[in-house]
PDB file with SEQRES, HELIX, SHEET and CRYST1 records, atoms N, CA, C and O in Angstrom:
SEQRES   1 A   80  UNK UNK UNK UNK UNK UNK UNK UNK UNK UNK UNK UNK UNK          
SEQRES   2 A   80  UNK UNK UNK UNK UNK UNK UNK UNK UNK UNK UNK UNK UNK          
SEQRES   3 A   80  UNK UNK UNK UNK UNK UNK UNK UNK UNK UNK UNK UNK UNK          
SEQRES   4 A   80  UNK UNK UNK UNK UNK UNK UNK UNK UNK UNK UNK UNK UNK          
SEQRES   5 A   80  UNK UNK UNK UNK UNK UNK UNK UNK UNK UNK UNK UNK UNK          
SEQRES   6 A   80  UNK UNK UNK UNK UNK UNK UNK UNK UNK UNK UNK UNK UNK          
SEQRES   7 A   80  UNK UNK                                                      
HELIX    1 AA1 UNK A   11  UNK A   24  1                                  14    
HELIX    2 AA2 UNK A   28  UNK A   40  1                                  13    
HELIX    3 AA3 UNK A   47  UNK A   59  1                                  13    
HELIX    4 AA4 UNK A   68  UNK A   77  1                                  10    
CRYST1    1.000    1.000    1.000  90.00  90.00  90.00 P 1           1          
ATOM      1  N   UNK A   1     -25.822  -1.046 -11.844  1.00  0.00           N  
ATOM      2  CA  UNK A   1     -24.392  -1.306 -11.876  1.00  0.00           C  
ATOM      3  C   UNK A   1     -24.160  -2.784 -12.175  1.00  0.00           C  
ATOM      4  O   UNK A   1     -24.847  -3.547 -11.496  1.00  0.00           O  
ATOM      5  N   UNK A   2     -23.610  -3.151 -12.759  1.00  0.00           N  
ATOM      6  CA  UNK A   2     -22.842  -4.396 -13.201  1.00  0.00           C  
ATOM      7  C   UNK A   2     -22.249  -5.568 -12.240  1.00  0.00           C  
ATOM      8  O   UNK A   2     -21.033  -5.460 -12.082  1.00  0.00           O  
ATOM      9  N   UNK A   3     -22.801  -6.573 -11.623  1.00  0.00           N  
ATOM     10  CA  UNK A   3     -21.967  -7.304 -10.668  1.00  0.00           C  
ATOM     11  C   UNK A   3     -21.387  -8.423 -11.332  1.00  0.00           C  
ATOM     12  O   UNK A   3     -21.776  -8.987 -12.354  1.00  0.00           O  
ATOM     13  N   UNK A   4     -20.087  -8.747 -10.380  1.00  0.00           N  
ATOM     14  CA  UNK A   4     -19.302  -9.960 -10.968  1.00  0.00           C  
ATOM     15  C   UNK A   4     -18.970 -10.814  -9.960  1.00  0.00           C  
ATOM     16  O   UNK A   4     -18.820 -10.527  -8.772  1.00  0.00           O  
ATOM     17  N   UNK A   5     -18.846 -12.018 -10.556  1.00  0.00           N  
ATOM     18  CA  UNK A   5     -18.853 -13.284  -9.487  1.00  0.00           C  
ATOM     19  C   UNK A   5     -17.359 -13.860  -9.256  1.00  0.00           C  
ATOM     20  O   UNK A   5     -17.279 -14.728 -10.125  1.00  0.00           O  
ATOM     21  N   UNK A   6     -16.374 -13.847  -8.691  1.00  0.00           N  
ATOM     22  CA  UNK A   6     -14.826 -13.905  -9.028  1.00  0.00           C  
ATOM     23  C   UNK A   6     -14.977 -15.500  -8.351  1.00  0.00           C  
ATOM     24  O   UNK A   6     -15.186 -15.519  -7.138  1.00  0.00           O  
ATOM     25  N   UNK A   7     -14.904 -16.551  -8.912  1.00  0.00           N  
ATOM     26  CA  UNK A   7     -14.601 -18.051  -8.065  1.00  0.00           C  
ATOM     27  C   UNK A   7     -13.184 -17.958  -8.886  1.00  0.00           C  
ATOM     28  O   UNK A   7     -12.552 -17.380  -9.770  1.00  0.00           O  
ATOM     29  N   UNK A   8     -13.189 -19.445  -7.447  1.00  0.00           N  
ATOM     30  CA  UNK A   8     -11.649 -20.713  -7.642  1.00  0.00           C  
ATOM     31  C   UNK A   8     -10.237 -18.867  -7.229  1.00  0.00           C  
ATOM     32  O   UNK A   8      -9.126 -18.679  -7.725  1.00  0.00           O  
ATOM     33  N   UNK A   9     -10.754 -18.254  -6.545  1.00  0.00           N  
ATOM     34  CA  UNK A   9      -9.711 -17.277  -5.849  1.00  0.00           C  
ATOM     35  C   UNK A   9      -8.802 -18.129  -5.193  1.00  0.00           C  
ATOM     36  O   UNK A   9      -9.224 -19.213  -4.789  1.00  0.00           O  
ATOM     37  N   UNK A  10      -7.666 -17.832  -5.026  1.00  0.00           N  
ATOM     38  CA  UNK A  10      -6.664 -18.995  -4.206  1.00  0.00           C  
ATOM     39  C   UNK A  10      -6.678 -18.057  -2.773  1.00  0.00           C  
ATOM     40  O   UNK A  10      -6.601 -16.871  -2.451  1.00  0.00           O  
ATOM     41  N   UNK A  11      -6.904 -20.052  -1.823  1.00  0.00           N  
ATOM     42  CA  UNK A  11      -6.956 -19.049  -0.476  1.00  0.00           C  
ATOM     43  C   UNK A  11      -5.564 -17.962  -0.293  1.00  0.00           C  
ATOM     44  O   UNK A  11      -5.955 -17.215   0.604  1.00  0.00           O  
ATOM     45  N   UNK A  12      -4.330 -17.556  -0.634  1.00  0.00           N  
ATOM     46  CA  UNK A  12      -3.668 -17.149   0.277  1.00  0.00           C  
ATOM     47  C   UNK A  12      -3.789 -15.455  -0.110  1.00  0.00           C  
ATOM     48  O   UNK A  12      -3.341 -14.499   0.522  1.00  0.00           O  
ATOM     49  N   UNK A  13      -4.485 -15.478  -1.253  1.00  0.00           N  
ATOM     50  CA  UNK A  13      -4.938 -14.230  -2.078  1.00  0.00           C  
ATOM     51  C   UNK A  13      -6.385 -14.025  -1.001  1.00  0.00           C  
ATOM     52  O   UNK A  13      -6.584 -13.126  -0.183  1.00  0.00           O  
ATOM     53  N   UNK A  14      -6.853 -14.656  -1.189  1.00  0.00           N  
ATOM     54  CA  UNK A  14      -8.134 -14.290  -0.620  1.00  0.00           C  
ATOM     55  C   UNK A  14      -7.431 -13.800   0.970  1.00  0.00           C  
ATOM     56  O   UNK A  14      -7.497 -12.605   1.259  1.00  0.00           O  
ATOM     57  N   UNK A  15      -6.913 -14.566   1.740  1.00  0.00           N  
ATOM     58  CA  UNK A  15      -6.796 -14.227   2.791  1.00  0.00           C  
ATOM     59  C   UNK A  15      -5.639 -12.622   2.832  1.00  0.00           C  
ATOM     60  O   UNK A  15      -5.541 -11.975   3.875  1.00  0.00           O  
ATOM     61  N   UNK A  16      -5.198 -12.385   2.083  1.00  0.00           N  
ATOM     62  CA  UNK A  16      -4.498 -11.406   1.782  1.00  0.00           C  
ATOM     63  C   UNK A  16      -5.701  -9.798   1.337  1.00  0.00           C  
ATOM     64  O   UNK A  16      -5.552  -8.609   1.621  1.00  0.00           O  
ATOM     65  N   UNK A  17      -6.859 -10.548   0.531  1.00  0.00           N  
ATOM     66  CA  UNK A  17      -7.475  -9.466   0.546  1.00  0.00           C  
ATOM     67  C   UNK A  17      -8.466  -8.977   1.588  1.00  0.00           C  
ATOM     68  O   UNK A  17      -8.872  -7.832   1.788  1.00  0.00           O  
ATOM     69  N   UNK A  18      -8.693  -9.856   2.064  1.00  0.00           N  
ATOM     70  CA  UNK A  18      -9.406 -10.003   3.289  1.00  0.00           C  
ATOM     71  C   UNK A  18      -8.592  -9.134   5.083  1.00  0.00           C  
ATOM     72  O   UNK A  18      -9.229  -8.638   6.012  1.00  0.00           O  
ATOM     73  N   UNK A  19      -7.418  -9.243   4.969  1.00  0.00           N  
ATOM     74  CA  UNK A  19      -6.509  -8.404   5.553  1.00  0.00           C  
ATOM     75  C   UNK A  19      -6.639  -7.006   5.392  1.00  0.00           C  
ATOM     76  O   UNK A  19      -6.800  -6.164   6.275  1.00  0.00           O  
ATOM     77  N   UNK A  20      -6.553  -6.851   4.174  1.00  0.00           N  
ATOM     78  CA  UNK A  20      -5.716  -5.480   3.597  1.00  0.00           C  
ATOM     79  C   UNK A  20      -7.434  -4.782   3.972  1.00  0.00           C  
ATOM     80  O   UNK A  20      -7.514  -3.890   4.816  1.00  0.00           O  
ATOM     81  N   UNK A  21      -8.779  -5.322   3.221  1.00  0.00           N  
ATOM     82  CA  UNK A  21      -9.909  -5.172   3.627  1.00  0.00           C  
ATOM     83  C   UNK A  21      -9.821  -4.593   5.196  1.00  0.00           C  
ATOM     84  O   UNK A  21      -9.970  -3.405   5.481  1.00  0.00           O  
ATOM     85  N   UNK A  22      -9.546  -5.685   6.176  1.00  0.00           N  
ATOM     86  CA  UNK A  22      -9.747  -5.235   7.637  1.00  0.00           C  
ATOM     87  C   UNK A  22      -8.983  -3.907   7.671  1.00  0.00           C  
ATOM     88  O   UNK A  22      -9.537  -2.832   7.902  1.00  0.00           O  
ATOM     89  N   UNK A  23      -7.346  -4.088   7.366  1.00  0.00           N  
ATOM     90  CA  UNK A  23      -6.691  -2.964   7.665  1.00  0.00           C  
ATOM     91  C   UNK A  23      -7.522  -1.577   7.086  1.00  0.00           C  
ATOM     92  O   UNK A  23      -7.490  -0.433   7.540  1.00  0.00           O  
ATOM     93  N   UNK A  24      -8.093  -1.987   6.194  1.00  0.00           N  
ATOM     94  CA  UNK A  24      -8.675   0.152   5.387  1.00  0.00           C  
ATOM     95  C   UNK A  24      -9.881   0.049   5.876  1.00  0.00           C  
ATOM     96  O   UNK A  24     -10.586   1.020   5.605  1.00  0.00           O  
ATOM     97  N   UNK A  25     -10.324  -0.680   6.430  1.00  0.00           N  
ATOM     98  CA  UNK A  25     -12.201  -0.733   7.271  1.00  0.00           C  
ATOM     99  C   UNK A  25     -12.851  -0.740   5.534  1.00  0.00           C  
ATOM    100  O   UNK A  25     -13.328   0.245   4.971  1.00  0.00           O  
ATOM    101  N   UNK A  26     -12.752  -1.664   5.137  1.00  0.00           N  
ATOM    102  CA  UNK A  26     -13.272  -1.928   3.807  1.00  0.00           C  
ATOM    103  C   UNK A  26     -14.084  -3.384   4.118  1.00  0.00           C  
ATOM    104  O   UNK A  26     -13.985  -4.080   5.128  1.00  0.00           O  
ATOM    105  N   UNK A  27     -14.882  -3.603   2.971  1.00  0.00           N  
ATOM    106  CA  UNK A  27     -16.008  -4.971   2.974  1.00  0.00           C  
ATOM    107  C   UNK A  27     -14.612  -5.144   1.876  1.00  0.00           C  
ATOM    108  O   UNK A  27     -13.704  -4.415   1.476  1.00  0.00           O  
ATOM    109  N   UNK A  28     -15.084  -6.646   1.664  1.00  0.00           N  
ATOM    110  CA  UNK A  28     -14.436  -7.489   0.422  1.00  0.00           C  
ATOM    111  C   UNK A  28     -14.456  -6.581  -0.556  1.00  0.00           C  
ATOM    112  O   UNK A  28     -13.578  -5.887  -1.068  1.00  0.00           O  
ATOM    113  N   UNK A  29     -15.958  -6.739  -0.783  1.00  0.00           N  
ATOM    114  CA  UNK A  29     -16.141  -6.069  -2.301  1.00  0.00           C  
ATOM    115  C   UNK A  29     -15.515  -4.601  -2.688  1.00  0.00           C  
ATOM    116  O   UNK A  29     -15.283  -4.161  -3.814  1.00  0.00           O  
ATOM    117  N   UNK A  30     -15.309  -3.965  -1.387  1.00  0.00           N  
ATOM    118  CA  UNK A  30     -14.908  -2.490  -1.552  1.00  0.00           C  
ATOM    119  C   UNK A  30     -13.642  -2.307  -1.921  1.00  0.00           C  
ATOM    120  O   UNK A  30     -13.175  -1.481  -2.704  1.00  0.00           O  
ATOM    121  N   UNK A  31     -12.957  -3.409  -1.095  1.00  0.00           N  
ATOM    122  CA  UNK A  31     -11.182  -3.696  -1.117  1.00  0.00           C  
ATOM    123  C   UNK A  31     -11.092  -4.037  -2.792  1.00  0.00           C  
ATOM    124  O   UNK A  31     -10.491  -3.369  -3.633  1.00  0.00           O  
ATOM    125  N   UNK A  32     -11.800  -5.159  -2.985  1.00  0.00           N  
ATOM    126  CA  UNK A  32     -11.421  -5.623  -4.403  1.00  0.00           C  
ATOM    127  C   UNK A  32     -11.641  -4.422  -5.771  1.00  0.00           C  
ATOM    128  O   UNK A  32     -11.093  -4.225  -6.855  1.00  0.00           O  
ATOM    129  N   UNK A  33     -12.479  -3.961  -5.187  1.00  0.00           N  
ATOM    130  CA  UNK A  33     -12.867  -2.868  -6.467  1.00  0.00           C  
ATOM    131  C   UNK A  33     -11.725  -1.661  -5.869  1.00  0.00           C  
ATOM    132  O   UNK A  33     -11.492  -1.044  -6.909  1.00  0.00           O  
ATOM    133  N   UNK A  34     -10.968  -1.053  -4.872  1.00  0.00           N  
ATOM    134  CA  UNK A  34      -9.904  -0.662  -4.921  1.00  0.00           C  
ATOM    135  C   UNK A  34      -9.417  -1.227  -5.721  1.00  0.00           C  
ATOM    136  O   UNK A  34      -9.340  -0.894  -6.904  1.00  0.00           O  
ATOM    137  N   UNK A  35      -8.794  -2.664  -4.969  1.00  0.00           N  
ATOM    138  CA  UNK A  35      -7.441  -3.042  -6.011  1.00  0.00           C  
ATOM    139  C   UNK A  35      -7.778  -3.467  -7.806  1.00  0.00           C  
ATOM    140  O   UNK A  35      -6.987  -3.563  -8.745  1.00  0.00           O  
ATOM    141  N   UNK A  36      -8.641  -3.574  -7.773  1.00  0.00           N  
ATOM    142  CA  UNK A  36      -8.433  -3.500  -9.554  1.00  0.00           C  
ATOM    143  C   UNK A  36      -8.654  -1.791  -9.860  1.00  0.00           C  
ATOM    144  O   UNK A  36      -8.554  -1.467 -11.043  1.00  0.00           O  
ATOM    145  N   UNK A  37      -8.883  -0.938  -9.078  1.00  0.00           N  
ATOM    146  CA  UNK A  37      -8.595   0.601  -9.306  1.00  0.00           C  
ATOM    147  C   UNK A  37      -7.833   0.798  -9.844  1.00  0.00           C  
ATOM    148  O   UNK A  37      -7.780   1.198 -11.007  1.00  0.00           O  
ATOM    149  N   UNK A  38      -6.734   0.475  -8.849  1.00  0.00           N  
ATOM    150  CA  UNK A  38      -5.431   1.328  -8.606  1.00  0.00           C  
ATOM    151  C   UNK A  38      -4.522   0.339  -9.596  1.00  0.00           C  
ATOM    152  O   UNK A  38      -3.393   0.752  -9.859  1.00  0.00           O  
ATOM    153  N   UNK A  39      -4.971  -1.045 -10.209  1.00  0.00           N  
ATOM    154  CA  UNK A  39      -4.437  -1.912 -11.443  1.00  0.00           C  
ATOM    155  C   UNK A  39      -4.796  -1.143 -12.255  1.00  0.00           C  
ATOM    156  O   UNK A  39      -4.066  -0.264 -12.715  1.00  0.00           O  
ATOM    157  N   UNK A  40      -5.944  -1.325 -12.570  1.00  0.00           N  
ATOM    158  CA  UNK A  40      -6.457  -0.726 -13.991  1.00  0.00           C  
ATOM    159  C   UNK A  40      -6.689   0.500 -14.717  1.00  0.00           C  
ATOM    160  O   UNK A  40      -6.695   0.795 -15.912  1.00  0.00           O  
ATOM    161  N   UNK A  41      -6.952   1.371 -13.218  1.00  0.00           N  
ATOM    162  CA  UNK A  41      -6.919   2.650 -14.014  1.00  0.00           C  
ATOM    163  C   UNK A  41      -6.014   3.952 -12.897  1.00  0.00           C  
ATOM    164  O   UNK A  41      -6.277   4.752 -11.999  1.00  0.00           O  
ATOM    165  N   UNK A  42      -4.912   3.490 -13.661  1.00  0.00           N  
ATOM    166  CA  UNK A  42      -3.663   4.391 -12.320  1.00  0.00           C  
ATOM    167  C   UNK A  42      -4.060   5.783 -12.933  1.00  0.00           C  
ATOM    168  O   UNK A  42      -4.304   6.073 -14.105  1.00  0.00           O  
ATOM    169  N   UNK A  43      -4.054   6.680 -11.622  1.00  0.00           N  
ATOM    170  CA  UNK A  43      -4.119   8.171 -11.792  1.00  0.00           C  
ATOM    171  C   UNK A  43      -2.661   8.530 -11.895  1.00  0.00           C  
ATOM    172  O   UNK A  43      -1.743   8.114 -11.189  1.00  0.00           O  
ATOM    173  N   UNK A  44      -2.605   9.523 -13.076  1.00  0.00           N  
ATOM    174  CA  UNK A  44      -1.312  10.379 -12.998  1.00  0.00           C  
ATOM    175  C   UNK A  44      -0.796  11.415 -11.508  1.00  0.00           C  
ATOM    176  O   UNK A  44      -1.358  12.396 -11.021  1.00  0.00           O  
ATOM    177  N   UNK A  45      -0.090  11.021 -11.281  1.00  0.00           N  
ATOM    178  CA  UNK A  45       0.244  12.237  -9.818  1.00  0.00           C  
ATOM    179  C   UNK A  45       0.985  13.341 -10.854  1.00  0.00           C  
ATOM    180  O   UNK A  45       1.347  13.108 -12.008  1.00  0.00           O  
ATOM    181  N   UNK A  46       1.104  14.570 -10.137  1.00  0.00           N  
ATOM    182  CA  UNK A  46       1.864  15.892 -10.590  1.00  0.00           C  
ATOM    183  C   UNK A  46       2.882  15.975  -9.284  1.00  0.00           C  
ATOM    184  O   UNK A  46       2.803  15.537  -8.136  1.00  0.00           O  
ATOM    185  N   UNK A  47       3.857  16.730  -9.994  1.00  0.00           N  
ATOM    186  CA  UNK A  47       5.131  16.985  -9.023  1.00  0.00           C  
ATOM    187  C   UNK A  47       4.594  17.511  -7.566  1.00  0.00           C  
ATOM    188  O   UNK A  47       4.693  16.907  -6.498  1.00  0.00           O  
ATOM    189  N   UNK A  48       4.268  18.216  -7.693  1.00  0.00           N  
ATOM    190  CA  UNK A  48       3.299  18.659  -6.696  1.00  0.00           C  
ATOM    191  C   UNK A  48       2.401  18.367  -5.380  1.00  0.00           C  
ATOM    192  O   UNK A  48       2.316  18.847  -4.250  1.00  0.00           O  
ATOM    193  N   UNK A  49       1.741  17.272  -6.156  1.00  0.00           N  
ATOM    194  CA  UNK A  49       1.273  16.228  -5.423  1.00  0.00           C  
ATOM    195  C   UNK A  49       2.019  15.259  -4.816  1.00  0.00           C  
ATOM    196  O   UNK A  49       1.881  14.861  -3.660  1.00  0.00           O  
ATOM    197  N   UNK A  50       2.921  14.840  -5.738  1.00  0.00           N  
ATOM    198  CA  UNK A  50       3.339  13.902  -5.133  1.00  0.00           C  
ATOM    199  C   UNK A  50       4.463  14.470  -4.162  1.00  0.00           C  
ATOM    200  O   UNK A  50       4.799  13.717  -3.248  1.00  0.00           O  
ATOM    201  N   UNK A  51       5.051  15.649  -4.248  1.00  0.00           N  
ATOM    202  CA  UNK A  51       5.594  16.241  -3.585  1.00  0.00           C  
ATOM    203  C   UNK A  51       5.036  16.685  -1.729  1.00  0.00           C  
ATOM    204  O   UNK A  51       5.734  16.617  -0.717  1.00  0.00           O  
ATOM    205  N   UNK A  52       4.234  16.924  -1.796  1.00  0.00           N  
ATOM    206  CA  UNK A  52       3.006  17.325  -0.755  1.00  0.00           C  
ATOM    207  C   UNK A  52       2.725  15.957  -0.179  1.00  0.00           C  
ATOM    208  O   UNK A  52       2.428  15.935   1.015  1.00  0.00           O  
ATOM    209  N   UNK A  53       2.768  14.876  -0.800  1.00  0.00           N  
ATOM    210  CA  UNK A  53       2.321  13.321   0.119  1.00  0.00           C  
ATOM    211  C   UNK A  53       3.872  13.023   0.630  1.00  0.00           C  
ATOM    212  O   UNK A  53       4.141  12.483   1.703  1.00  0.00           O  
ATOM    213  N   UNK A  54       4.496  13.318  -0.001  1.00  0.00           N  
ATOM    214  CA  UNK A  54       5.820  13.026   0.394  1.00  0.00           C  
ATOM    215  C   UNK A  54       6.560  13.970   1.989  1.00  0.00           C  
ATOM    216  O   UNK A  54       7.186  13.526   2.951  1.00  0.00           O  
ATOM    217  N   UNK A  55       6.204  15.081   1.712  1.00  0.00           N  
ATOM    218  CA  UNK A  55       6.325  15.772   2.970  1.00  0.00           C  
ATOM    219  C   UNK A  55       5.443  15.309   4.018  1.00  0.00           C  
ATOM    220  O   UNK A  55       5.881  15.363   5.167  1.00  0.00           O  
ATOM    221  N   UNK A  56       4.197  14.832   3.810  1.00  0.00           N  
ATOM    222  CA  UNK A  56       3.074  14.476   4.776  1.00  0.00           C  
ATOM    223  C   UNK A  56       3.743  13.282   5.486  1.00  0.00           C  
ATOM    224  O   UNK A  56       4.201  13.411   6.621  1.00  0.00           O  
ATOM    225  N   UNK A  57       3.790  12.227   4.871  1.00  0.00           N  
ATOM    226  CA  UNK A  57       4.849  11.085   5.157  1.00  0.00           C  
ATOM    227  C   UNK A  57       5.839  11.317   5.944  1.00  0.00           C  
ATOM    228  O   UNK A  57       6.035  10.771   7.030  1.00  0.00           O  
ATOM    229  N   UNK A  58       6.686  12.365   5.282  1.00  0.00           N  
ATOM    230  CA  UNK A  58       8.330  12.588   6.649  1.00  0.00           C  
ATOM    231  C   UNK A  58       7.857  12.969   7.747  1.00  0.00           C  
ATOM    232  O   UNK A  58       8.446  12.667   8.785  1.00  0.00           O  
ATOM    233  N   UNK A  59       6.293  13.970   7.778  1.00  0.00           N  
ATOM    234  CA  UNK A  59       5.606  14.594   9.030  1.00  0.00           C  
ATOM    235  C   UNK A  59       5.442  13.508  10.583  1.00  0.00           C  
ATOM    236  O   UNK A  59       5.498  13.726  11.794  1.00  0.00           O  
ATOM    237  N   UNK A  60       5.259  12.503   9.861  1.00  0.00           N  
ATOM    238  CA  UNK A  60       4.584  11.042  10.765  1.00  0.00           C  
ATOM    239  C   UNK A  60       6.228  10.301  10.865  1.00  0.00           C  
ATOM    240  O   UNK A  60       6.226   9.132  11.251  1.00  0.00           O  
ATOM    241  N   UNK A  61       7.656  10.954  10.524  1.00  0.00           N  
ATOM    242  CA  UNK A  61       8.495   9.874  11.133  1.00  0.00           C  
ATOM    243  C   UNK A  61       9.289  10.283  12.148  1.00  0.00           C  
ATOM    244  O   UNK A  61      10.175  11.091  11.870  1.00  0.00           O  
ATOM    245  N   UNK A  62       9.174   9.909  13.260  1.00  0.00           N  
ATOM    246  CA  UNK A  62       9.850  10.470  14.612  1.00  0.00           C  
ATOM    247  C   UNK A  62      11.134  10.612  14.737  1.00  0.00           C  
ATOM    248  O   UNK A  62      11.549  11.230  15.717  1.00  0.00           O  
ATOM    249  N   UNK A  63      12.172  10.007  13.655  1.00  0.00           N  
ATOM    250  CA  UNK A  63      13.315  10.412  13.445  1.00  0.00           C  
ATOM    251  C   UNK A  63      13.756  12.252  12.764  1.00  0.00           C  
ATOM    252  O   UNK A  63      13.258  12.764  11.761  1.00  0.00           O  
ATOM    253  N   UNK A  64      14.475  12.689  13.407  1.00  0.00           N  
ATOM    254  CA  UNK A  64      14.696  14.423  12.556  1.00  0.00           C  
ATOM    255  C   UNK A  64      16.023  13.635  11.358  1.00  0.00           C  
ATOM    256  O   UNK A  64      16.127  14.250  10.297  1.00  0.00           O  
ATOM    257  N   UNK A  65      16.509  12.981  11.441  1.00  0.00           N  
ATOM    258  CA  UNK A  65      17.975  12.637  10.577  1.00  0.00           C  
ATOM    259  C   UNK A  65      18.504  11.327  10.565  1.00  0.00           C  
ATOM    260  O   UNK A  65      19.125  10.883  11.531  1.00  0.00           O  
ATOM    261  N   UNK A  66      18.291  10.656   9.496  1.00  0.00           N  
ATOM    262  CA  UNK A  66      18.989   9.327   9.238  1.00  0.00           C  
ATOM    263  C   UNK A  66      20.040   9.200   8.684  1.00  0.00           C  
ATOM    264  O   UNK A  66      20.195   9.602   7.531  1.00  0.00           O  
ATOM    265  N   UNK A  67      20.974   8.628   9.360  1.00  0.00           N  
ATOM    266  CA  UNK A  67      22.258   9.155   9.049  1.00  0.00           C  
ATOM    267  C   UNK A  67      22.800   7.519   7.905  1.00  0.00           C  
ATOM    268  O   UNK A  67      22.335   6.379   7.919  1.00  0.00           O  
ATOM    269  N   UNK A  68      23.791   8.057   7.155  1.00  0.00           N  
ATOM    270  CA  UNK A  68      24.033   6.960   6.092  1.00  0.00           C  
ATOM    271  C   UNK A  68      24.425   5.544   6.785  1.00  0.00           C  
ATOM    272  O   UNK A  68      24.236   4.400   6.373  1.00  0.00           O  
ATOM    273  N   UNK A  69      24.974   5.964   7.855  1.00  0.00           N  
ATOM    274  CA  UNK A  69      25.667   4.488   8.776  1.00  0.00           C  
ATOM    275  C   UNK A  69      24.714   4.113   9.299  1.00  0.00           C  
ATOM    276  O   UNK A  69      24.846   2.893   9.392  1.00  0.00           O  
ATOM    277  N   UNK A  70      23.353   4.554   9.918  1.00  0.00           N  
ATOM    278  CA  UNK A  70      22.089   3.850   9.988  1.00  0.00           C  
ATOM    279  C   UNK A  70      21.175   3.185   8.955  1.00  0.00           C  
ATOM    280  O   UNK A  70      20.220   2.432   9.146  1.00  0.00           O  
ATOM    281  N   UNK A  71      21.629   3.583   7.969  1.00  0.00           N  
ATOM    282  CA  UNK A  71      20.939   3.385   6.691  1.00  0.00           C  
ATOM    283  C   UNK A  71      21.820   1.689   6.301  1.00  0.00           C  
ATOM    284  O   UNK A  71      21.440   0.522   6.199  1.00  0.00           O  
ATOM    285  N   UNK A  72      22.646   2.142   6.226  1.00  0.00           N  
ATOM    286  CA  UNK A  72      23.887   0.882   6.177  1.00  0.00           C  
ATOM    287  C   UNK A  72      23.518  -0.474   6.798  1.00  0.00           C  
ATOM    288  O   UNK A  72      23.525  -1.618   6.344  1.00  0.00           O  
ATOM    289  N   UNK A  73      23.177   0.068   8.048  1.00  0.00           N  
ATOM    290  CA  UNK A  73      22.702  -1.176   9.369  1.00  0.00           C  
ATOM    291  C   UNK A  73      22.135  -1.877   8.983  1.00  0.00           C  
ATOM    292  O   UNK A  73      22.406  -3.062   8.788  1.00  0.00           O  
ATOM    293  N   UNK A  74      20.618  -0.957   8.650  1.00  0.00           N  
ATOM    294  CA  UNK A  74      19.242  -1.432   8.696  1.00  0.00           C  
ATOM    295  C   UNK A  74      19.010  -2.589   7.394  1.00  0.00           C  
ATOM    296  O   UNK A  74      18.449  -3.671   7.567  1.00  0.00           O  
ATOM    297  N   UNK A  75      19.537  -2.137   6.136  1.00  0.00           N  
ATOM    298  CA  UNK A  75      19.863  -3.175   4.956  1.00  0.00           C  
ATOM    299  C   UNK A  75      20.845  -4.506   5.675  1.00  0.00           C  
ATOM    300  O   UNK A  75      20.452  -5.668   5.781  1.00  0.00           O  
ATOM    301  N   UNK A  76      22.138  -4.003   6.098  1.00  0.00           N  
ATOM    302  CA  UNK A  76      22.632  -5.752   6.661  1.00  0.00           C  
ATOM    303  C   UNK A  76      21.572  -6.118   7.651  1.00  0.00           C  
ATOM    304  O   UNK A  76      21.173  -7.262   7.431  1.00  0.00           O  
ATOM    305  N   UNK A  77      21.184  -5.743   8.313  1.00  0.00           N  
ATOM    306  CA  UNK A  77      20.152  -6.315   9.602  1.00  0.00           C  
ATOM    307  C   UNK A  77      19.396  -7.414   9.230  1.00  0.00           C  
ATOM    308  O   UNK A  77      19.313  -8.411   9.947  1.00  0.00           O  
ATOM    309  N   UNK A  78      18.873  -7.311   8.230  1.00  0.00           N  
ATOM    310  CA  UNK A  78      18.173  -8.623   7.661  1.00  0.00           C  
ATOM    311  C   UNK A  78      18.888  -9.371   6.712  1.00  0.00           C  
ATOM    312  O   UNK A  78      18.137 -10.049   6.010  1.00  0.00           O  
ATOM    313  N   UNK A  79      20.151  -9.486   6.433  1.00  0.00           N  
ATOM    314  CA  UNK A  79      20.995 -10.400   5.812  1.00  0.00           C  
ATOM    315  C   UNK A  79      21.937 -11.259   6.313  1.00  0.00           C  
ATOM    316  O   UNK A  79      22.833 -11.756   5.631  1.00  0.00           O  
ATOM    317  N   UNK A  80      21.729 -11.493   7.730  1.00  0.00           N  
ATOM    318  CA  UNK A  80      22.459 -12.059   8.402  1.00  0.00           C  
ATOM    319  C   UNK A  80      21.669 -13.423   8.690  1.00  0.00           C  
ATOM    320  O   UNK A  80      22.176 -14.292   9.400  1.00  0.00           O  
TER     321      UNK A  80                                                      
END                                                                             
């Protein structure tokens, strides 16, 4: 397999990949070869799919109904 040497990375990148690394239980090298993955060679999703991640997602939110006047809030909430 092919290795590559990436210098002069700027720390706040590095420390950013180095994060995202901890967060997925990834090494450097594993994280980085994700993220030029998911740059370089994006997979097409189908309705389907993406339909099915999308339900999985609402599965994990403890709210049953967000109502538009909560929705309203939550956008001014951080513009103040």
């Amino acid at each position: 397999m092919p290795a590559l040497t990436v210098k002069n990375i700027p720390e706040k990148l590095y420390d950013h990949l180095k994060a995202s690394a901890h967060a997925h239980h990834r090494s450097l090298n594993s994280e980085l070869i994700h993220c030029l993955e998911l740059a370089l060679m994006p997979r097409r999703v189908g309705a389907q799919e993406l339909l099915a991640e999308a339900r999985a997602l609402r599965q994990k939110v403890k709210v049953d109904r967000i109502t538009a006047k909560e929705i309203d809030a939550a956008k001014r909430e951080g513009r103040k």
